[in-house]
LODO-850961 format. One line per field, with one value per residue: residue number from 1; x, y, z of N, C-alpha, C, O in turn. Coordinates in steps of 0.001 Angstrom, whole numbers. Last residue first. Example, Ala and Ser with C-alpha at 12.3 -4.5 7.8 and 13.67 -1.06 7.14 Angstrom:
BEGIN
pos <- 2;1 $
n.east <- 12850;13190 $
n.north <- -2250;-5690 $
n.up <- 7080;7800 $
ca.east <- 13670;12300 $
ca.north <- -1060;-4500 $
ca.up <- 7140;7800 $
c.east <- 12900;13200 $
c.north <- 30;-3300 $
c.up <- 7870;7800 $
o.east <- 13409;14236 $
o.north <- 1138;-3319 $
o.up <- 8039;8465 $
END
This chain:
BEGIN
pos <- 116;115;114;113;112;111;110;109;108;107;106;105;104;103;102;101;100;99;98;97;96;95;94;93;92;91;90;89;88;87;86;85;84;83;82;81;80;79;78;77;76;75;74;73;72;71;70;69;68;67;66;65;64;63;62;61;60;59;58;57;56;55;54;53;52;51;50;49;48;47;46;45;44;43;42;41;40;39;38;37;36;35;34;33;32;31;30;29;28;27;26;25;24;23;22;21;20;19;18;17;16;15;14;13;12;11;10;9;8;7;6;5;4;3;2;1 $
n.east <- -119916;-118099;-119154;-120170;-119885;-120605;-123455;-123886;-126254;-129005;-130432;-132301;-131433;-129970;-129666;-129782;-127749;-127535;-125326;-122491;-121801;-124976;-125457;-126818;-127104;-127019;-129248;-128882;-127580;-125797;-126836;-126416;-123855;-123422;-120989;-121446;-120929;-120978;-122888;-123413;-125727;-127799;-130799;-131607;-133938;-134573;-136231;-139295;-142398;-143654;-143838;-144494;-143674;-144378;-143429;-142719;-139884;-139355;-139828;-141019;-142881;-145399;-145902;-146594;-144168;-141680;-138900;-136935;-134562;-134732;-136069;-138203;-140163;-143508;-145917;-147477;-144726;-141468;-138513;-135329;-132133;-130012;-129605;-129279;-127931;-128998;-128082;-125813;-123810;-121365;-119252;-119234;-122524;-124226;-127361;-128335;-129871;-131588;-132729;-132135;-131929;-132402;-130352;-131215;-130822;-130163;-129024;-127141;-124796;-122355;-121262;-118077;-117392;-115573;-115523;-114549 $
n.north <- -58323;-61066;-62761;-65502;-68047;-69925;-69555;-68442;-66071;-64072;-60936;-58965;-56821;-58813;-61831;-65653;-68352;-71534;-73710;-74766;-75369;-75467;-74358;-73133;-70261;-70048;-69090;-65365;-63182;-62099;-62489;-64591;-66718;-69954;-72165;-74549;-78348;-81291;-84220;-87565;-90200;-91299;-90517;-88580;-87779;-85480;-83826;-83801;-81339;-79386;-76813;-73886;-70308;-67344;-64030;-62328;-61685;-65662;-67827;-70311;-73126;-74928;-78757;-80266;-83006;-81659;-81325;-82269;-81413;-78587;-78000;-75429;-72553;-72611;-73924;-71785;-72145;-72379;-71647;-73795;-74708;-76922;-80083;-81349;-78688;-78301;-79579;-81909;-84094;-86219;-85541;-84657;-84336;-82682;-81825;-79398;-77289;-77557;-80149;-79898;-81760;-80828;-81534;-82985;-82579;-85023;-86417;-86651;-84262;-83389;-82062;-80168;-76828;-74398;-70654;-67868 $
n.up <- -156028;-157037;-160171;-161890;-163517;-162077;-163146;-166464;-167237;-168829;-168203;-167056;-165978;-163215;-164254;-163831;-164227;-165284;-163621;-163597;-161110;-159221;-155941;-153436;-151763;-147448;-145544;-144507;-143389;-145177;-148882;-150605;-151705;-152984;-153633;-156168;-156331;-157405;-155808;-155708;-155626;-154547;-155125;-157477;-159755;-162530;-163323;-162016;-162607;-161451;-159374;-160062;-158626;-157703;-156197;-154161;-156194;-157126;-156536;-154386;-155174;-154514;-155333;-157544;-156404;-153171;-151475;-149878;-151605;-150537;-147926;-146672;-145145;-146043;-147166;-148480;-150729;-149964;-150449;-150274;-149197;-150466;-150124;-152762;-154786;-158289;-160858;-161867;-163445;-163401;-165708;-168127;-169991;-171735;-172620;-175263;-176201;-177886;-177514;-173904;-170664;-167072;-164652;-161252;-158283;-155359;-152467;-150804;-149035;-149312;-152283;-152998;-153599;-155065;-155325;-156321 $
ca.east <- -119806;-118807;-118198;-120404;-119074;-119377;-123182;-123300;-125173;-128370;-129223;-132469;-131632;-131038;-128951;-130598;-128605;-127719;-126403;-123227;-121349;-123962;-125796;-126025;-127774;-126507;-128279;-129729;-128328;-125428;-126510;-126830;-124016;-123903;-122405;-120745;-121792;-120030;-122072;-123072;-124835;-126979;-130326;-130763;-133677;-134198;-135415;-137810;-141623;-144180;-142681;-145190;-143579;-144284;-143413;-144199;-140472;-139376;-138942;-140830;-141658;-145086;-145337;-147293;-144656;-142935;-139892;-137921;-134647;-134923;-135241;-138108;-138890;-142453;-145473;-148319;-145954;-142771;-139544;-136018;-133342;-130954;-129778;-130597;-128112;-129386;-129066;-127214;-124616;-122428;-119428;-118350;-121661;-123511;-126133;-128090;-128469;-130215;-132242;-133243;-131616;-132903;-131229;-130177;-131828;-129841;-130110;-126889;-126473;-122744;-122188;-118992;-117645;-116397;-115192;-115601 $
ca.north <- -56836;-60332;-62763;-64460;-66598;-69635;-69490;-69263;-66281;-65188;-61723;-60178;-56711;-57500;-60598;-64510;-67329;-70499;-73960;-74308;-74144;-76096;-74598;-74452;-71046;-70075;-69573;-66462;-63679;-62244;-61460;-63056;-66222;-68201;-71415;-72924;-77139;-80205;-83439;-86233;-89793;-92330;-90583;-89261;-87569;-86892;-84184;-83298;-82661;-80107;-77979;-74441;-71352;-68625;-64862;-62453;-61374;-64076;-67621;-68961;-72565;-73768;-77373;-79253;-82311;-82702;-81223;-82757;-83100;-79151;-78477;-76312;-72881;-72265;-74711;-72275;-71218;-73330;-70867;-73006;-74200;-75922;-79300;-81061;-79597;-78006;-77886;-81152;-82688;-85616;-86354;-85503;-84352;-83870;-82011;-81015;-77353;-76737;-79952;-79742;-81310;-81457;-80623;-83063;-82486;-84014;-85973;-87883;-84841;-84706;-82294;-81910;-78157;-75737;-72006;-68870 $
ca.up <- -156401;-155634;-158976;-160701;-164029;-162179;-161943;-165745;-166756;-168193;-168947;-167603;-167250;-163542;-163811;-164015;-163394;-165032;-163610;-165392;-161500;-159970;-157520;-153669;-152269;-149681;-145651;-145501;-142590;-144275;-147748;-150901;-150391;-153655;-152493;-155748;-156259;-157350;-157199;-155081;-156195;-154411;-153848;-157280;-158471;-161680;-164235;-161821;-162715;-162129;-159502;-159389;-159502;-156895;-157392;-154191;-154520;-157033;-157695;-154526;-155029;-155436;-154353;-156816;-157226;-153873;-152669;-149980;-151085;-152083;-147990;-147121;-145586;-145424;-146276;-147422;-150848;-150708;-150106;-150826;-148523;-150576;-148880;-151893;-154107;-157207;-160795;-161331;-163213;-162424;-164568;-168188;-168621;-171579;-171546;-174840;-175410;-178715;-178563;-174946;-171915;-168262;-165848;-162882;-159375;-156307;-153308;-151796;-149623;-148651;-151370;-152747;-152557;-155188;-154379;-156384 $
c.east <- -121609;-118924;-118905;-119312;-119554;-118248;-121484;-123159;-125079;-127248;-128865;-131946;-132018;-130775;-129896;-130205;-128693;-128294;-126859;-124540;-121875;-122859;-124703;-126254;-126468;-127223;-127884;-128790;-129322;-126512;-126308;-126735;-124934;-124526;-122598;-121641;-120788;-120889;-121691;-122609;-124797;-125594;-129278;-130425;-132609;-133907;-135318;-137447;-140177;-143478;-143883;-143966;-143637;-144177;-143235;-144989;-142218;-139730;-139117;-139905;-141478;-143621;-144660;-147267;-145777;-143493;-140820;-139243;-136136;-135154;-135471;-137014;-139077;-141026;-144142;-147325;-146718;-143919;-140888;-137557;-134082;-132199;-130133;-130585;-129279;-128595;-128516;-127448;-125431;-122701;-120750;-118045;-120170;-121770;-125702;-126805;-128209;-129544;-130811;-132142;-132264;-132509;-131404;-131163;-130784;-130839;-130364;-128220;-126632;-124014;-122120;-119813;-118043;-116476;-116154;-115034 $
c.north <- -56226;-58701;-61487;-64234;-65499;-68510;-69321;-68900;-67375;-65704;-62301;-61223;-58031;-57171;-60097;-62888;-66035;-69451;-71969;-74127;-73512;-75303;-74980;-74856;-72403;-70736;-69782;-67600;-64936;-63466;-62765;-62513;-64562;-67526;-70229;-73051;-75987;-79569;-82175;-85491;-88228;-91704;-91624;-89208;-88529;-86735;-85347;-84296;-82421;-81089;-78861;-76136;-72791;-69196;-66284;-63470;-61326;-63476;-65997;-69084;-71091;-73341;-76495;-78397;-81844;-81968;-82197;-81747;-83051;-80417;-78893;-76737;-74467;-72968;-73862;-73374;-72487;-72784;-71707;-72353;-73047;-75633;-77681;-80332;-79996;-78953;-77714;-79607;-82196;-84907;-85505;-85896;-85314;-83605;-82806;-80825;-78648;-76656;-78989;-79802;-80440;-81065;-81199;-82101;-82577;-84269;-85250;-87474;-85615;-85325;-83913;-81699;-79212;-76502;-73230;-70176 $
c.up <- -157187;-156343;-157787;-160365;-162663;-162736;-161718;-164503;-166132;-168463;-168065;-168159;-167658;-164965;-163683;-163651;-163892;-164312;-164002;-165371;-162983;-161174;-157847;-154697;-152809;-150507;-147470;-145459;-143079;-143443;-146470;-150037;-150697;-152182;-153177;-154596;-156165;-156876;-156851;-155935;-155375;-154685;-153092;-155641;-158424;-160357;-163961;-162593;-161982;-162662;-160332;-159999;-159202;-158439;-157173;-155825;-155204;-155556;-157490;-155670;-155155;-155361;-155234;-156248;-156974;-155026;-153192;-150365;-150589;-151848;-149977;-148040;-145762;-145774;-145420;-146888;-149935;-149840;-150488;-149904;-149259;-150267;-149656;-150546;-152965;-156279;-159227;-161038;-162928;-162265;-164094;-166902;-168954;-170766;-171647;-173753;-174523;-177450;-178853;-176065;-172398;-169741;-166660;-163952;-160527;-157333;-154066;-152879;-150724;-148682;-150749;-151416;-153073;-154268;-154338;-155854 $
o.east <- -121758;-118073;-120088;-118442;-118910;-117060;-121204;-122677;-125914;-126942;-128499;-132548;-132041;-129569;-130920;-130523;-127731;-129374;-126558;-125205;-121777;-123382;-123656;-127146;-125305;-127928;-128628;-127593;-130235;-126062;-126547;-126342;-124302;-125599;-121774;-122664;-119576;-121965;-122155;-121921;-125700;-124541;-129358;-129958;-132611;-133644;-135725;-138010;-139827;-144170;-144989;-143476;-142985;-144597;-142223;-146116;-142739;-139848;-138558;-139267;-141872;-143610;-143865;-148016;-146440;-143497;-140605;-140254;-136714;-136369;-136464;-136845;-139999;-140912;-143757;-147873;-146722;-144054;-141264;-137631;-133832;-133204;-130914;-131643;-130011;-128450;-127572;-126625;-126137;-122368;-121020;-116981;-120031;-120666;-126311;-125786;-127941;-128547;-129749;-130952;-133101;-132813;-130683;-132391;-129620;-131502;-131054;-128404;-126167;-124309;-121950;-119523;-118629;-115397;-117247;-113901 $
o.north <- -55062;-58137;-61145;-65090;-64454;-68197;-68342;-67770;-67619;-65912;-61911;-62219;-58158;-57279;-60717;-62656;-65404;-69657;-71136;-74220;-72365;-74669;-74961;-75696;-72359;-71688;-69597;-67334;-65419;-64517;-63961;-61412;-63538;-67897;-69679;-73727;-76189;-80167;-81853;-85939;-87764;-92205;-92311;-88251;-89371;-85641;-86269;-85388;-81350;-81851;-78971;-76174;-73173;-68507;-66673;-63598;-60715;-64003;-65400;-70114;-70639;-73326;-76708;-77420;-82558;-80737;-83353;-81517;-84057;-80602;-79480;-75992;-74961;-73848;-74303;-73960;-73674;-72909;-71473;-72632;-71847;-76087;-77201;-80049;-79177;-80081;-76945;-78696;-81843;-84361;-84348;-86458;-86279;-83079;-83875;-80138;-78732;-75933;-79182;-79598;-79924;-79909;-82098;-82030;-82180;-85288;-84375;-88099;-85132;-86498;-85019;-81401;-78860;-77025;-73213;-70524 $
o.up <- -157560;-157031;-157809;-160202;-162750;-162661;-161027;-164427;-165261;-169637;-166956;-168559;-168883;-165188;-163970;-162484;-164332;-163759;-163147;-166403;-163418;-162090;-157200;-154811;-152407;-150172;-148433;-145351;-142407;-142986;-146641;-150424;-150954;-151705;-153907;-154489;-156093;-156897;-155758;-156853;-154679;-154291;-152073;-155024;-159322;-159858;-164667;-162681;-161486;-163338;-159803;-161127;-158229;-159369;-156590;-156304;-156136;-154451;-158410;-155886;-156230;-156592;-156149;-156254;-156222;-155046;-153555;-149702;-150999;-151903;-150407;-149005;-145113;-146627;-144337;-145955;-150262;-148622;-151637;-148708;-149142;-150814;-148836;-149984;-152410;-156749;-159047;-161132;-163873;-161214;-164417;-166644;-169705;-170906;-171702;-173827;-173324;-177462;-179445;-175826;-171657;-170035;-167092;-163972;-160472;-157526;-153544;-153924;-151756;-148452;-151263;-150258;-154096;-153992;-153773;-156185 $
END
């Protein structure tokens, strides 16, 4: 697993809750903005320029609809993993505590992936 600094100054931060309050001991976000997500009737699209409303692919033929962001920040940069699914996509660009989703449904730290 391999950490970069984004050069994109545009990032999403997660949002707390009660039973898993964030607290950073530097600059945490979900996403960087150069992630090239799926937005239902617009086509490929840059996280940085998300608008609230736009659906977001989350599945195959599964859209989810952006109704707030945590924060935006277009001053600060933060860690990311690439998560490379096949050959011909470009990565995704998460944060290494940002979770992810297995088959069976069990969620995982991005940093716990490994290839296989």
């Amino acid at each position: 697993v391999e950490y970069f600094q984004s050069s994109v100054p545009f990032i999403f931060t997660p949002p707390g809750t009660p039973d898993t309050p964030v607290t950073p001991t530097g600059p945490v976000f979900c996403f960087s903005g150069d992630t090239l997500v799926h937005v239902k009737n617009k086509g490929s699209t840059l996280m940085k320029n998300l608008e609230l409303d736009d659906e977001v692919r989350v599945g195959w033929n599964t859209f989810s609809r952006v109704y707030s962001f945590g924060h935006r920040h277009e001053t600060i940069s933060g860690e990311y993993l690439q998560l490379f699914i096949d050959k011909s996509s470009p990565p995704l660009e998460i944060s290494p505590d940002h979770m992810v989703f297995l088959s069976g449904g069990r969620a995982v730290p991005a940093s716990s992936l490994q290839v296989g």
